[in-house]
Structures are given as structure tokens and as C-alpha cells.
N, C-alpha and C positions, 0 to 999 in steps of 0.2 A: 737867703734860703727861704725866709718868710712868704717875701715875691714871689719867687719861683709855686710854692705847694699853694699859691692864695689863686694862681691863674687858672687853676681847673675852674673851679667850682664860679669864680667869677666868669668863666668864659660858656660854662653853662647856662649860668642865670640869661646870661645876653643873650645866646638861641631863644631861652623860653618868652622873651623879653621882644624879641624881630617876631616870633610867631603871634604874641599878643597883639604886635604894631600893625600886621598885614592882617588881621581876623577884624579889628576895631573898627564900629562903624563911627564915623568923626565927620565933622564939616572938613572939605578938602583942603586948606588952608591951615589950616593946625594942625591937620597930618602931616603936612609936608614940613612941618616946623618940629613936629616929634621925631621924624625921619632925621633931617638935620642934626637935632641935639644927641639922638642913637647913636647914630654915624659916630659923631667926633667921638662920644662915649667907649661905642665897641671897639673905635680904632684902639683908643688910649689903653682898654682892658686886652683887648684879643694882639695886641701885637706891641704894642710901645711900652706896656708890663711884662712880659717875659724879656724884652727886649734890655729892658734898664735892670732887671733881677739880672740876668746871666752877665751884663757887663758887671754891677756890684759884686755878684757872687765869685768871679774868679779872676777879677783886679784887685778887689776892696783889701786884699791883704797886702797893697802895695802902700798902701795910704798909711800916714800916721796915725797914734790909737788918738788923737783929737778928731779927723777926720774920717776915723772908723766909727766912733760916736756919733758924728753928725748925719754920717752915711745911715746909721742904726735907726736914728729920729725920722731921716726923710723915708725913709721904707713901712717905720710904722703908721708916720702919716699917711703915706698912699694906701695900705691897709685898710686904716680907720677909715678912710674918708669915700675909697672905693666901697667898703664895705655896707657902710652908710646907704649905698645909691642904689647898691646890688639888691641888698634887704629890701629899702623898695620897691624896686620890679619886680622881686619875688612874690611880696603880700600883692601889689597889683595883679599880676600873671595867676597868684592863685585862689583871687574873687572872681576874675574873668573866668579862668577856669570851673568853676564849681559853678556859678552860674550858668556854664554852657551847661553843662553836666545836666542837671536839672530842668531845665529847656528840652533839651533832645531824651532825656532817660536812658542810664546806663552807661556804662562805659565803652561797650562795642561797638554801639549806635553813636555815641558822639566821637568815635574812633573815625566810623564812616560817614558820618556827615564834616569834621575836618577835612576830610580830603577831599570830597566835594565841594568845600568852597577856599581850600590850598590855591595860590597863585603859582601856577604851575612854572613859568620862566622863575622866577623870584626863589623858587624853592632848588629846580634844577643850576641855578649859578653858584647858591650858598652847597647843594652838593659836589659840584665838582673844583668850589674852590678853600672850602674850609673843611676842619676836621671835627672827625665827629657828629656833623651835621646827619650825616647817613645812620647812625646809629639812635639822634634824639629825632627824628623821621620815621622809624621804625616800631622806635617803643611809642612813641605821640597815636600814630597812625594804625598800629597794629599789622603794620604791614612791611615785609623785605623785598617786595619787589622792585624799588627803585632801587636799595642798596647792593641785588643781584646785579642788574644788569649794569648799573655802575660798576663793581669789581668787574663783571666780565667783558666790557669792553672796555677797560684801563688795560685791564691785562692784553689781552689782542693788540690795542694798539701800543702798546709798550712794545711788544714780539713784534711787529711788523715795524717798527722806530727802529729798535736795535739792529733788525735783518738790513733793512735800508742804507742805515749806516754802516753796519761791515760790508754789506755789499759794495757800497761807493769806494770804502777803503781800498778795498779788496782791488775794484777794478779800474785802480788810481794808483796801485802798488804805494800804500800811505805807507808799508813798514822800509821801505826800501829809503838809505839817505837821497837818492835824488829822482825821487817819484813826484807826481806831477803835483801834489799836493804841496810840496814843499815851495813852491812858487806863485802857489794859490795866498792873497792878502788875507790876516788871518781874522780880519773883521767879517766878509763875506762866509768864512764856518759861521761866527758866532751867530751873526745872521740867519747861517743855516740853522742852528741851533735853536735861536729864537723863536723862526717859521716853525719847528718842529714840535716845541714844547703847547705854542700857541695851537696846532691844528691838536696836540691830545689833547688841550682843555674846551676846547669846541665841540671833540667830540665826547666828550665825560660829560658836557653840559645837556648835549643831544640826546646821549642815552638814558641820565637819569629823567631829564625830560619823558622821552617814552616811556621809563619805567611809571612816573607819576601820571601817565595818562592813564595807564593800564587801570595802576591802584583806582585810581578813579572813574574809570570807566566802571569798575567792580563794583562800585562803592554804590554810585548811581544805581546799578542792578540792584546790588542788596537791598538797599532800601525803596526802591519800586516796589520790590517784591514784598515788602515789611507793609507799606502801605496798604 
């Protein structure tokens, strides 16, 4: 259970932690070596720790209390030792941050000057493929208009996925026992299915995309105009 409640706040830190990594000015070559160590790191916190809590969490009562123990050790381990790493990208991410702060003055201006120099693909993939992303984008940036147009074209093309699909059902007679579907190999659905999932996250990539050009196209303005 430990796992499970430790994966927010860990999986936070690492957003604040990729924003630090893409704002950092670095010889190219040791960036690409922080990028690296990130990676394996976010994977291990953002998905291979919720992944290994929820299997402990609702096996672990199959184990004997020897191995309910040892389960207990290895969990506090990942805990401490995640915790460890987390704590420092935190105090990292928040000397960069105050520094920027100070640099730009204020917090509105370094609100609009982040977006101005945001990588806009880099930001629109982490929107349309992780959680939350849209929301620490919002509060960072001061701004909803990537996280608008992201819901509203998820949502669209959700509605138009669905329609699609009971359409084809529909005009394949899928409910009927010997409609044409039922001769259809059932690898080429899944297929279908895949093509489908892959075109909304193309397009969830596109829109937050647009939306972060907006924000910064604005941002740009704002501060022309501050100048």
C-alpha cells in the first residue's frame, strides 16, 4: 500500500524533473547522458512502481508471513531509496527554479517566458501520453489552453471513434450469429483497433501541440509588449 500512495508524489517530482532537463543549458553530450539516466529512472518510478505495488498489494496475501515480511523489506527499500533520488530532483528543480525566478522577475513573467522557451513537440507527446502532464502545464505556465484543446479534441475524436465503430458494426450486421464479421480473422479487428487508438493519440499530440503554440504565441506578445 506504501507503493501505491508513494507513486503520486514520486511521479510528480519526475514532471518537475523532465522540465528542469529540457530548460537546462549543458554541453550536448551530458545531456544526452541525463536524458538516458531520466528515462530508465521515470520508467522505474512512473510505471514499473505502480506496476509492482498493485501486484504486492493484491497477491501479497497469498505469500507466507516469511514472505510477507520479506515482500514488506523490499517495498520499504524501493521507498527509501526512490525517495533518496526524488528529494534530489526536488532541491535541484527548486534552485533552478528560483533562480529563473529572479532572472525574469515575478512569477507571471517567468510564467511567460517558460513558454517561450517550452519545446513544443517534447511537451505536446508528454500531454497526450502521460497523466497529469496537462494539469503540472497549467499551474507551471499559468495557462489552460493546451489542456482545453486537448479535452476537446479527445473528446471529438472519442465521438467520432465510437460512431465509426458502430457504424461498421452496424453495416456488417456484427449483432447477428452469421454476419460478415464473424468470418473476419480476429487479428485484422485488433489491428483495426490498434490503427485506431494510434490515430487519437496523433491527434491528442496535434492539438495539445496547437494549443502550446497559441500559449506561446501569447506569451511572445505579452512580453513584446512588457518590453
Amino acid at each position: 500500500m506504501g507503493l501505491i500512495l508513494f507513486w503520486i508524489p514520486s511521479y510528480l517530482i519526475s514532471l518537475i524533473h523532465v522540465d528542469w532537463l529540457a530548460r537546462r543549458e549543458v554541453e550536448r553530450t551530458q545531456k544526452a547522458t541525463e536524458w538516458v539516466v531520466f528515462a530508465v529512472t521515470f520508467c522505474g518510478r512512473a510505471f514499473c512502481l505502480p506496476f509492482a505495488a498493485g501486484i504486492l498489494f493484491f497477491q501479497g496475501w497469498r505469500l507466507d508471513p516469511i514472505l510477507q515480511f520479506g515482500v514488506f523489506l523490499l517495498g520499504a527499500g524501493v521507498i527509501a531509496e526512490t525517495s533518496k533520488s526524488s528529494f534530489n530532483d526536488l532541491e535541484q528543480n527548486r534552485q533552478f527554479a528560483s533562480a529563473h525566478r529572479s532572472e525574469t522577475g515575478g512569477s507571471r513573467t517567468s510564467a511567460m517566458t517558460l513558454r517561450v522557451q517550452d519545446r513544443v513537440w517534447l511537451w505536446a507527446v508528454l500531454h497526450a501520453t502521460l497523466p497529469l502532464v496537462s494539469f503540472y502545464y497549467a499551474f507551471t505556465r499559468r495557462t489552460i489552453t493546451p489542456f482545453l484543446w486537448d479535452i476537446i479534441i479527445r473528446v471529438i475524436v472519442v465521438v467520432l471513434s465510437n460512431g465509426l465503430v458502430y457504424l461498421l458494426v452496424g453495416l456488417l450486421g456484427g449483432w447477428l450469429p452469421d454476419s460478415a464479421l464473424s468470418a473476419v480473422n480476429p487479428w485484422l479487428i485488433v489491428a483495426f483497433g490498434f490503427v485506431l487508438l494510434l490515430l487519437n493519440w496523433l491527434l491528442a499530440v496535434l492539438a495539445a501541440r496547437h494549443g502550446i503554440m497559441k500559449a506561446k504565441s501569447y506569451a511572445r506578445l505579452k512580453l513584446g509588449m512588457q518590453s
